[in-house]
C-alpha positions as CSV (number, residue, x, y, z in Angstrom):
1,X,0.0,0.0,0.0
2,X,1.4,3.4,-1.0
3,X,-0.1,6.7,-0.2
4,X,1.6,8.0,-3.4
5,X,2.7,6.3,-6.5
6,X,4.9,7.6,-9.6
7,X,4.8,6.3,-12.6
8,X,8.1,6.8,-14.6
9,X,11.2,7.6,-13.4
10,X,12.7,10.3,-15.1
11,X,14.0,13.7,-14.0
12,X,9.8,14.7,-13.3
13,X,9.4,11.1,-11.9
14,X,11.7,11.7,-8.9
15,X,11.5,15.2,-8.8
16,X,7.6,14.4,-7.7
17,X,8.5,11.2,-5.6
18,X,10.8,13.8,-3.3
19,X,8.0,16.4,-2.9
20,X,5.4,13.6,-1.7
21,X,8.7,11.9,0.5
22,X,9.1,15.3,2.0
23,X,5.4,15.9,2.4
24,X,5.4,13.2,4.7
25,X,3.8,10.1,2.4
26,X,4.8,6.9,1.6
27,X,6.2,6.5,-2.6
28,X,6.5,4.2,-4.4
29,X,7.9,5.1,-8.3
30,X,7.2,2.4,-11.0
31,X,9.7,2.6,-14.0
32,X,8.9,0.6,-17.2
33,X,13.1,0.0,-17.9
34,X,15.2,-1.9,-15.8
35,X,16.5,0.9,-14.5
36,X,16.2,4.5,-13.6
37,X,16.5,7.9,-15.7
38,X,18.1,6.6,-18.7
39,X,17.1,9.1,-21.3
40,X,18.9,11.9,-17.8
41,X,21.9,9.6,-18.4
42,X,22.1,9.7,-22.3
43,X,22.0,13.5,-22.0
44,X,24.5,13.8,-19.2
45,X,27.3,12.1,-22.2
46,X,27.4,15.3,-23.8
47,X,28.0,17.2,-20.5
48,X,24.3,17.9,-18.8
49,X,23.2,20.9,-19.2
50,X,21.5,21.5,-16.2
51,X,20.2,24.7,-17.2
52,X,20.2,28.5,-18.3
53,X,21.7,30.9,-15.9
54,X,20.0,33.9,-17.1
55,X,17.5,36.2,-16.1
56,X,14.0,35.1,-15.7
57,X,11.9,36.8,-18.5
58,X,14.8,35.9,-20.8
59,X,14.4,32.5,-19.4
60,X,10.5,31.7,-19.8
61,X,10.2,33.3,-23.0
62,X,12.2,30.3,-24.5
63,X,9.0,28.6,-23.6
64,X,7.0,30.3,-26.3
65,X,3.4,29.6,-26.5
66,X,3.7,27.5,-23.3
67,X,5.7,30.7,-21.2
68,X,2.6,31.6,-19.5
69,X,1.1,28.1,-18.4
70,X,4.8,27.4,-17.2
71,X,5.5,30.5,-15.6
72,X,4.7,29.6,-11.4
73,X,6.2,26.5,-11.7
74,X,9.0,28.0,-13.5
75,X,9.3,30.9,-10.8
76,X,9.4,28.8,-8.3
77,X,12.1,26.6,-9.4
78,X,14.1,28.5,-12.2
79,X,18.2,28.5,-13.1
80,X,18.8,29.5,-9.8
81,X,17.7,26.9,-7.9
82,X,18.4,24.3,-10.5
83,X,21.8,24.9,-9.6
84,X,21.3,25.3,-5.5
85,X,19.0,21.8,-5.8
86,X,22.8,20.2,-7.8
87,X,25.0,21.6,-5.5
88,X,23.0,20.1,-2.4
89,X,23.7,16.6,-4.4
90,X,27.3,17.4,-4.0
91,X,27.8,18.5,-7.3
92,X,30.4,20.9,-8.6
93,X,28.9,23.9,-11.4
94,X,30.4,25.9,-13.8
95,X,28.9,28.0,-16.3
96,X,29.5,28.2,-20.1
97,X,30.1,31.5,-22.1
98,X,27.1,31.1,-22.9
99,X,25.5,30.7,-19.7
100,X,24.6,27.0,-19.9
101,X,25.4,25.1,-16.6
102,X,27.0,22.3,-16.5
103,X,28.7,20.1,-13.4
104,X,32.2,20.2,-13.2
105,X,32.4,16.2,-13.8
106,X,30.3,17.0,-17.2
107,X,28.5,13.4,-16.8
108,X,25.1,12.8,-15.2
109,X,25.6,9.7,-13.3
110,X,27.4,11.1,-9.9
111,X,24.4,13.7,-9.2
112,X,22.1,10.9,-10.2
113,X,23.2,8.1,-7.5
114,X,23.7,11.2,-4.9
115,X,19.5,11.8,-6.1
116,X,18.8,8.1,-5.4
117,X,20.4,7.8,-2.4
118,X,19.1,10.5,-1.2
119,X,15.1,9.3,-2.0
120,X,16.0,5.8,-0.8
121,X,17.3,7.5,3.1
122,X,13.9,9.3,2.4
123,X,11.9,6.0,2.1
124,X,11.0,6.2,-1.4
125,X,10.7,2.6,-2.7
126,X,11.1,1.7,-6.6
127,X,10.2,-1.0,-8.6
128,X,11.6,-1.4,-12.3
129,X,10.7,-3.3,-15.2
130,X,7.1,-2.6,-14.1
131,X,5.3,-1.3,-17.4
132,X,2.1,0.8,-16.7
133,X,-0.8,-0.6,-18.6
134,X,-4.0,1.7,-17.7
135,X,-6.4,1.3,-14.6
136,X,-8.7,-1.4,-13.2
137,X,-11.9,-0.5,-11.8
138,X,-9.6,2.4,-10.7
139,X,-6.4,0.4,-9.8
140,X,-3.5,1.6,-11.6
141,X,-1.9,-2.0,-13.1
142,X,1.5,-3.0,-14.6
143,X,3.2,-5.6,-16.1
144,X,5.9,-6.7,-14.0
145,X,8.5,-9.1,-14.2
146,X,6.0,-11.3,-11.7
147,X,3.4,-10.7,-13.7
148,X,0.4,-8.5,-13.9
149,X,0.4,-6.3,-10.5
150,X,-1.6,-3.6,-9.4
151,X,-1.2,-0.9,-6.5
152,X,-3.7,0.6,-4.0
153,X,-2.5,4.3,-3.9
154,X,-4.3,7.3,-3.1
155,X,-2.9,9.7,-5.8
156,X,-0.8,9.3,-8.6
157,X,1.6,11.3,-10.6
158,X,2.1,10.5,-14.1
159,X,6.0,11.4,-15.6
160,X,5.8,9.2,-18.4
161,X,7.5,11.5,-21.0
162,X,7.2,12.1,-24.7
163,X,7.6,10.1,-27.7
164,X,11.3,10.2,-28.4
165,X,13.9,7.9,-27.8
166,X,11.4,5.1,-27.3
167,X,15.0,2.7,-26.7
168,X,15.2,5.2,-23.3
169,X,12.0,4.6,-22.0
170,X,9.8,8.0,-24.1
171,X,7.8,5.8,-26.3
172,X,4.2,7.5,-26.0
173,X,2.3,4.7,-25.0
174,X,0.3,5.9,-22.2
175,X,-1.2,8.4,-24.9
176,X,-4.3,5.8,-26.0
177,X,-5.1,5.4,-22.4
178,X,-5.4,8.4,-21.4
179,X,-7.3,9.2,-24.5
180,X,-9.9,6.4,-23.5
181,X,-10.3,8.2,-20.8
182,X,-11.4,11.3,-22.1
183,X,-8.1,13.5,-21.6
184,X,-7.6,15.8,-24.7
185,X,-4.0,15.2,-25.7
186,X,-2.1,17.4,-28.7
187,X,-0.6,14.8,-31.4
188,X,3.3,14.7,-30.9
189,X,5.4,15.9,-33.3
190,X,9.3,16.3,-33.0
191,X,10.8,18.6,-31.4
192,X,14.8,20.0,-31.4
193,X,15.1,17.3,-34.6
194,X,17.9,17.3,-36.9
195,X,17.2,17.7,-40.7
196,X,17.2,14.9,-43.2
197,X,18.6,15.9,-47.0
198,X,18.9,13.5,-49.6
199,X,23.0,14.1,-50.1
200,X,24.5,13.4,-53.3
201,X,27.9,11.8,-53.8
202,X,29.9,15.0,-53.9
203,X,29.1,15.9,-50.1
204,X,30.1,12.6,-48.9
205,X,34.0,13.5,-47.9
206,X,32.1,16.6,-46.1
207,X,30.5,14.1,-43.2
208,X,31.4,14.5,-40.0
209,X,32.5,18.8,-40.5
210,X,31.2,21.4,-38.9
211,X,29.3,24.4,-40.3
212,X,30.4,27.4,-38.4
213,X,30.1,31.0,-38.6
214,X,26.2,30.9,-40.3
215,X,22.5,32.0,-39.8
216,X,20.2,29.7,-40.4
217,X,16.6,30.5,-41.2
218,X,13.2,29.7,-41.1
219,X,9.8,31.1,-41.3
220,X,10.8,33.8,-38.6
221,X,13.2,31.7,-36.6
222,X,17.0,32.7,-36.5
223,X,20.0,30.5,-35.1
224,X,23.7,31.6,-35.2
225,X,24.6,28.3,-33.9
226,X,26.3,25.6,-35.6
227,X,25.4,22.7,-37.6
228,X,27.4,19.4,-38.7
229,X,27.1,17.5,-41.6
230,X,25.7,13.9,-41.3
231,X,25.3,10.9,-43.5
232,X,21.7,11.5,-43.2
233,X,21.4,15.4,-43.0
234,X,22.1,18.1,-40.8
235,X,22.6,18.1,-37.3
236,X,22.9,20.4,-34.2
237,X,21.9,22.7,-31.7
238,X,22.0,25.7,-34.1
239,X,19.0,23.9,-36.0
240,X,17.2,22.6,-33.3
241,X,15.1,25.9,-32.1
242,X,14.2,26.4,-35.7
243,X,11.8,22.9,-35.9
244,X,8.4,24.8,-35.0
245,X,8.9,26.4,-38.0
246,X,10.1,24.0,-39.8
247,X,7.3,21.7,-38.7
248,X,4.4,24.4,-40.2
249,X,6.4,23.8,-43.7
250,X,8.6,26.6,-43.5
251,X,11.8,26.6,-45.9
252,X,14.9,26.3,-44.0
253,X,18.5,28.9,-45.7
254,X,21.3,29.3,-44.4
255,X,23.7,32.2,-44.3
256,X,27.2,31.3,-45.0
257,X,28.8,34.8,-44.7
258,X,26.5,36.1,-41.8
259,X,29.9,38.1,-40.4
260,X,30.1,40.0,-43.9
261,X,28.4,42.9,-44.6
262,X,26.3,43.5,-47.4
263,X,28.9,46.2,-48.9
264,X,31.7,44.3,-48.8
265,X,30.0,41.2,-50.2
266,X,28.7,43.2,-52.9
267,X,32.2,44.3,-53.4
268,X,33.9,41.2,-53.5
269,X,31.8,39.8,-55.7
270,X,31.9,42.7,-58.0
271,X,35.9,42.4,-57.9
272,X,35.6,38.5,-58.9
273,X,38.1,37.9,-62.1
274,X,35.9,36.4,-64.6
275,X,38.5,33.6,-64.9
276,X,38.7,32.5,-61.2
277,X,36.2,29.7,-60.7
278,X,33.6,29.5,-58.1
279,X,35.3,27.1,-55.5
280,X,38.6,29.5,-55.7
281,X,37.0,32.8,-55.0
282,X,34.9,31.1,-52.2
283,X,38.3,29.9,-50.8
284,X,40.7,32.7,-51.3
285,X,38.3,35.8,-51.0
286,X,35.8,34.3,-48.4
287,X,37.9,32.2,-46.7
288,X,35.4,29.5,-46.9
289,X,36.5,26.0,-45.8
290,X,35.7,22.7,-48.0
291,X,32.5,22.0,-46.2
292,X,30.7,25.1,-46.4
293,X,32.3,25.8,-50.5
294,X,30.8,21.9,-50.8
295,X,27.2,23.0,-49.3
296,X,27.0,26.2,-52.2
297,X,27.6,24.0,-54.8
298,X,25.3,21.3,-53.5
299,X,22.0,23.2,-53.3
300,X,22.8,25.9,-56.6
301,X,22.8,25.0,-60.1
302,X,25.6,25.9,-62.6
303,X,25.9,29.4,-62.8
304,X,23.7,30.9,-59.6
305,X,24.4,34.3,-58.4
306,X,26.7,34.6,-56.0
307,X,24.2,36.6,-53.6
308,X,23.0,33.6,-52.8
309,X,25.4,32.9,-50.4
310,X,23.7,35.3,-48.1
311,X,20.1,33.0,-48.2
312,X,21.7,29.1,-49.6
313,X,18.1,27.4,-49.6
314,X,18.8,23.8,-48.5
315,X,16.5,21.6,-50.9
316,X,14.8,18.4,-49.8
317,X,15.3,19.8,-45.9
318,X,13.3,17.9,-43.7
319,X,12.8,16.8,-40.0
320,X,13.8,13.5,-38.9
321,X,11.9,10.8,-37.6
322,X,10.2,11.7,-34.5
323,X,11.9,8.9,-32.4
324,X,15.5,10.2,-33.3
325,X,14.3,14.2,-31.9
326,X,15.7,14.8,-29.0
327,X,12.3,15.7,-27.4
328,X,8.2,15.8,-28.6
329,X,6.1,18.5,-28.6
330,X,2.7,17.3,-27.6
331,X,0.9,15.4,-24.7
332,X,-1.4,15.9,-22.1
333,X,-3.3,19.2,-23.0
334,X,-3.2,22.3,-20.8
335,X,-7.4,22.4,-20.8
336,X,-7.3,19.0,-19.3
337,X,-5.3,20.4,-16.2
338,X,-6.1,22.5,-13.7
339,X,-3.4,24.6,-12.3
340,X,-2.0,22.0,-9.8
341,X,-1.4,19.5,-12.7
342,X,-4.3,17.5,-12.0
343,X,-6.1,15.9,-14.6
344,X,-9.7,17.2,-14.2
345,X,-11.2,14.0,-15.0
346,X,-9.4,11.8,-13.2
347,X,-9.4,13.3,-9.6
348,X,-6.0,12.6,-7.9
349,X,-3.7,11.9,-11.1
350,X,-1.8,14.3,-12.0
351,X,1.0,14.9,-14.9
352,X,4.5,16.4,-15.2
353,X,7.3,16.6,-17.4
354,X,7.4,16.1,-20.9
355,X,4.7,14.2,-21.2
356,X,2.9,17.5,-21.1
357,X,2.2,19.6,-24.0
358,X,5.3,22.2,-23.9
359,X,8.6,22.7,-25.8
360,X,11.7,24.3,-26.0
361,X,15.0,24.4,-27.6
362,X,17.6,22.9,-26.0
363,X,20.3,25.0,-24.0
364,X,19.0,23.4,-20.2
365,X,15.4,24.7,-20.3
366,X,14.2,21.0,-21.6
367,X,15.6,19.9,-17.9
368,X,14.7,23.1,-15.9
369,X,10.9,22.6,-17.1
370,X,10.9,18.5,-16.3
371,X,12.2,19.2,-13.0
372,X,9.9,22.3,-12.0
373,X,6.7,20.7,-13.4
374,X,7.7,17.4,-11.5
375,X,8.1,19.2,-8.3
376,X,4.8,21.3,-8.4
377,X,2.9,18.1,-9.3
378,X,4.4,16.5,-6.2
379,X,3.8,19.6,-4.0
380,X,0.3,19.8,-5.2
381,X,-0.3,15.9,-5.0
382,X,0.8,16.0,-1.5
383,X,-1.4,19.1,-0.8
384,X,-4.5,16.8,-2.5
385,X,-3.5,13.6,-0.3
386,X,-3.7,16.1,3.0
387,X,-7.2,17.6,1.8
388,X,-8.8,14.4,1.3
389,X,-7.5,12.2,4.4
């Protein structure tokens, strides 16, 4: 018997299972994999990126459509406290040029076993390989490795997470159950997704190089960050913001010369001998390297202007499966809420995390919104278990 149960053990997962532990209730968390956070522990590999020391309104606006719904749970556990929540792990922080925050360590596993320790001293008991499969007569229910189980609990938090990286544990399959029971959901779609394009053989020595120095472009979205050049397309984090737009069928250019002004590009171009080929003057007046003289080429014809250096369409651009982004939009509707993260028709469940319908680019506010909306769904479903005792 456990006052509280968690389904999913993610970032949101345990972020909620502390609140409820520190509320005073009994936890149990059920994770589908056969162990804990494993999509947290992918991300740490590249350094986690805890979050985005900066100020708040900068901070929440990255949230676009979703910055108002966010904004208390944000507020009340934004960059700042990100980091004062790692550091009371025992973890070490520095902070980028950019102001991303990373630990020292740059892996995720040393603040993670510091997190479980510190649940397990708090009583919170876990269970893994237990996949949730809906309700009976009101009981949630799992497959387990014992076979079918189910738990008497007196609220619930859902942290079940998107639909990307299904391998991790984000495979959307609680979406049809909820939807049987009435909860609107928004479709998923990917979110921060690298770009497929149909290569031919010329960019193939080109794989693996970075494109630096550029603007990319779409619809209204801008990006100054870089990109590299894949087997199967683009990838990186300065394309990643730009998939809303690119979702709604917006073209995506790219600026190869963003650090050149319009003058002198006009200039040099005018200055071209008639005799130097297109590669050369790229190379020796631009100071282009292979990969970016390779990517004109690619997506022009024989012949095109020059100018078009400044707004390079990339043909046949498109997102990449869903399963390969690194996270969904779409989920559990904000009209089927109410503001404590309970889902109006189904009184004492309640949903945090990605699994919720939010986005954002990555940069640490991915993180910074799984573990804010995991804690005020635990505050709140701790609040609901002390009403209704």
């Amino acid at each position: 018997m456990a006052q509280a149960l968690v389904i999913g053990g993610g970032p949101a997962g345990l972020m909620a299972a502390e609140e409820l532990a520190k509320a005073g209730h009994a936890v149990l968390v059920a994770e589908a994999k056969p162990s804990l956070a494993r999509k947290f522990l992918m991300a740490g590999k590249s350094g986690l990126n805890l979050t985005k020391d900066e100020p708040f309104e900068a901070l929440i606006s990255s949230y676009a459509e979703a910055a108002d719904w966010l904004r208390p749970m944000i507020a009340e556990f934004d960059a700042s406290d990100v980091q004062t929540w790692a550091q009371g792990l025992g973890q070490e922080l520095f902070t980028g040029s950019t102001g991303r925050v990373f630990p020292k360590v740059m892996k995720a596993s040393p603040l993670l076993r510091a997190w479980l320790e510190r649940l397990g001293a708090a009583g919170v008991q876990v269970r893994t390989r237990w996949r949730w499969v809906g309700w009976d007569d009101g009981q949630p229910i799992f497959d387990a490795p014992d076979g079918r189980q189910g738990i008497n609990a007196d609220v619930t938090v859902l942290a079940l997470g998107g639909a990307s990286w299904a391998r991790l544990g984000s495979d959307g399959t609680w979406a049809p159950v909820l939807r049987g029971k009435g909860v609107a959901l928004t479709p998923f779609a990917p979110a921060n997704s690298a770009i497929s394009v149909d290569w031919s053989p010329h960019m193939q020595p080109h794989f693996g190089a970075a494109l630096k120095s550029v603007r990319w472009m779409a619809g209204e979205l801008e990006s100054r960050g870089e990109a590299v050049v894949s087997a199967t397309g683009l990838e990186g984090g300065g394309l990643y913001s730009l998939t809303p737009a690119l979702r709604a069928g917006a073209g995506l250019f790219v600026d190869l010369v963003p650090d050149v002004t319009e003058s002198a590009l006009q200039a040099r171009i005018e200055a071209k001998n008639a005799k130097t080929t297109t590669s050369q003057w790229l190379k020796k007046s631009l100071k282009l390297p292979p990969q970016k003289i390779a990517l004109f080429h690619e997506m022009t014809q024989r012949g095109a202007e020059l100018t078009a250096l400044r707004r390079l369409p990339i043909l046949g651009a498109g997102l990449r499966p869903m399963d390969e982004a690194i996270s969904t939009a779409g989920g559990v509707a904000r009209s089927a809420l109410n503001d404590g993260l309970m889902l109006t028709g189904c009184p004492g469940v309640f949903c945090a995390g990605e699994m919720l319908d939010w986005e954002a680019p990555t940069g640490g506010y991915l993180l910074t919104a799984c573990l804010a909306t995991g804690r005020w769904a635990g505050r709140n479903a701790a609040d609901w278990l002390d009403r209704t005792a």
